[in-house]
N, C-alpha and C positions, 0 to 999 in steps of 0.2 A: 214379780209376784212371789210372793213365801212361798213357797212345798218344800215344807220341813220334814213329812213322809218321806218323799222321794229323795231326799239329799240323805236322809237316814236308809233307805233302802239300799242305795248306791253306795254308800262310803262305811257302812256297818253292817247291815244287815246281810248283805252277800257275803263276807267275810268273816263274821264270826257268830254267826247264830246258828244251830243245828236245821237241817235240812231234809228232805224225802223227796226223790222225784222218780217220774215214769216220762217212757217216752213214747211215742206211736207213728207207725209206718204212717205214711200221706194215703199208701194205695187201701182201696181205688179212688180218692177222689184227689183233687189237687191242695197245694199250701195254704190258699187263701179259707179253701171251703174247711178243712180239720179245723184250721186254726179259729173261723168265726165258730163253728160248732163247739171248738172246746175253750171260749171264751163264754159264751151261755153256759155251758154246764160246770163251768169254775165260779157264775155268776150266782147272786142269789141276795136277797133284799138287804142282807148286814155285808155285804162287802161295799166297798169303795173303791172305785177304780180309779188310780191316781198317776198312771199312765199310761200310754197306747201311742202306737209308732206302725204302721203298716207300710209293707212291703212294698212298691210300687210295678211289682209283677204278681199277678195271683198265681201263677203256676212257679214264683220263686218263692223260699225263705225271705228270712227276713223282718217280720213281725214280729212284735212285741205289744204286753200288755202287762200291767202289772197293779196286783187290788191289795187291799188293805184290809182287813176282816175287824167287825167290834171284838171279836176275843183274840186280837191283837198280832194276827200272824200277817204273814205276807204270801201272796200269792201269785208266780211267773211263769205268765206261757210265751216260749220262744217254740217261731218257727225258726228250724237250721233250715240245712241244704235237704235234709233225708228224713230229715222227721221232727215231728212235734215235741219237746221237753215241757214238762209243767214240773214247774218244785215249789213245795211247801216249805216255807222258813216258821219255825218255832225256837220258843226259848224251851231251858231244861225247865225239867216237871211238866212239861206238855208235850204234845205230839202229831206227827205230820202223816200220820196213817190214813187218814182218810182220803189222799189222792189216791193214796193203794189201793185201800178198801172202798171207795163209792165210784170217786171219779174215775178211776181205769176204768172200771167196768159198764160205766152206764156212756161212758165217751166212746165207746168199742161197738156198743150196743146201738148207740145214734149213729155213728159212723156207716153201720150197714145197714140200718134204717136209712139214712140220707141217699145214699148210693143206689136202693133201689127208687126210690121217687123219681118221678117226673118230671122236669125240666121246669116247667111251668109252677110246680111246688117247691124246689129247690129255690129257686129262684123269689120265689116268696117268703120261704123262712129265714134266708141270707139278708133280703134286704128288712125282715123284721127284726134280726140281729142287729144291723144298721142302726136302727132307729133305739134299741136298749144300747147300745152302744154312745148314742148319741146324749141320750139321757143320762147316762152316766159321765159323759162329759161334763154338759150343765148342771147337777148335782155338785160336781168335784170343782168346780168354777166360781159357783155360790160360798162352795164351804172356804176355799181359800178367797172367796172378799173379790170376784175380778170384776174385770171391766164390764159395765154397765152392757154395751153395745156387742162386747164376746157373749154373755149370758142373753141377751137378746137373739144372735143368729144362732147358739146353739139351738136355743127351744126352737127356732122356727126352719132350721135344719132337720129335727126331731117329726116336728107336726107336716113338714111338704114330703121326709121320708115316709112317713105315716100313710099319708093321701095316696099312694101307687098298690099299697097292698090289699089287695081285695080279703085276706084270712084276717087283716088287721082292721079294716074298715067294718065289715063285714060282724065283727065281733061283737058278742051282746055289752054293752058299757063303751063300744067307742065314742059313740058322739062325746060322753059326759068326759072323755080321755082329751080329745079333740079341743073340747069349748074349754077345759082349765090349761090346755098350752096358751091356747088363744088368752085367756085370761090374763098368764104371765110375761106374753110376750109382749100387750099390751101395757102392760103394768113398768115392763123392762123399757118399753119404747118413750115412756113417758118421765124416765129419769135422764140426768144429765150423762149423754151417752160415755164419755172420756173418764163421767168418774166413778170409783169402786161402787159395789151392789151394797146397796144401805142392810147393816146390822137388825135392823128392827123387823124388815124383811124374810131376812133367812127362814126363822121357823115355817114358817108357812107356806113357801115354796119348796124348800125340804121335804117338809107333811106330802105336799101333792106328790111331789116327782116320785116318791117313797109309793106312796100308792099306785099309781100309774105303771114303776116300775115292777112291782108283785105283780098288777093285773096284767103285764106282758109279758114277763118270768113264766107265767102260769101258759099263756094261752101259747109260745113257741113251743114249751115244753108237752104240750097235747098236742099238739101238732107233729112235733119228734117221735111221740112215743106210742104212738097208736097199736 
């Protein structure tokens, strides 16, 4: 499968394009919980996530995700061993200020937000990050052309994470969230599973997932910032 982003992010863009980053303690909460929180708040309807690697201990490093913005930057959070890094890649004549100036700050501010919540609410906005997480796969899935049957269990990875969250279920516009995964997953189930996602499709699952994904940008982010 092409990702000609990612081969350009790897082999150029870490090495010669100007840079900004910030880094943040874990405490109090642990690897997995900073790093899903400050993958939402690096998130947002013009990025494209065109990579994701997690740790296979929530309480180690190790994580990685990596988006792609329409006004053309790059965007990397690494969990290390001690703390969070996020860096902004830009070319010259632009700028990478705004991990400085928005995201420190509003990551810091969720940070101690999360950490006093309730188990039972933590626990709900992590696995609602899940599911933007998810959808962001299948979006990035679609865009590079994959396989019928990958873009099938993503959506329906998306829509059975979907179903456990009572803030997500619960949500005024879920069902209409709900009935157009089903829509596509149907749609995905009913092509030849081995081969690429047909071109004449894209626009239209794109439009939704686009949509779906703003209306759950919105509703984690009222939930964080109360």
């Amino acid at each position: 499968m092409e990702n000609r982003l990612l081969d350009q992010f790897n082999n150029v863009i870490t090495s010669q394009w100007l840079s900004k980053q910030i880094e943040e303690s874990y405490t109090p909460l642990i690897p997995r919980e900073l790093f899903e929180l400050a993958y939402h708040t690096c998130n947002s309807v013009s990025m494209r996530n065109i990579y994701i690697k997690q740790s296979t201990s929530e309480d180690q490093g190790g994580s990685k995700a990596v988006f792609y913005s329409n006004s053309k930057k790059f965007t990397a959070i690494e969990a290390l061993d001690n703390s969070l890094k996020i860096t902004k890649y830009f070319t010259e004549g632009t700028t990478g200020d705004k991990v400085v100036s928005e995201i420190q700050p509003l990551l810091k501010k969720r940070k101690d937000a999360f950490a006093k919540m309730d188990d039972d609410m933590k626990s709900q906005i992590l696995k609602s990050i899940l599911v933007e997480r998810k959808l962001d796969e299948c979006a990035n899935l679609v865009m590079l052309k994959g396989m019928n049957r990958r873009i099938y269990f993503a959506i329906g990875d998306a829509r059975e994470s979907a179903a456990v969250v009572p803030i997500f279920m619960e949500a005024e516009g879920a069902s209409l969230v709900q009935l157009a995964l089903n829509k596509w997953m149907e749609t995905a189930q009913r092509l030849e599973q081995e081969h690429n996602f047909p071109e004449n499709l894209v626009p239209g699952i794109l439009k939704n997932l686009t949509q779906i994904k703003k209306w759950l940008l919105d509703l984690i982010s009222s939930n964080l910032d109360k």
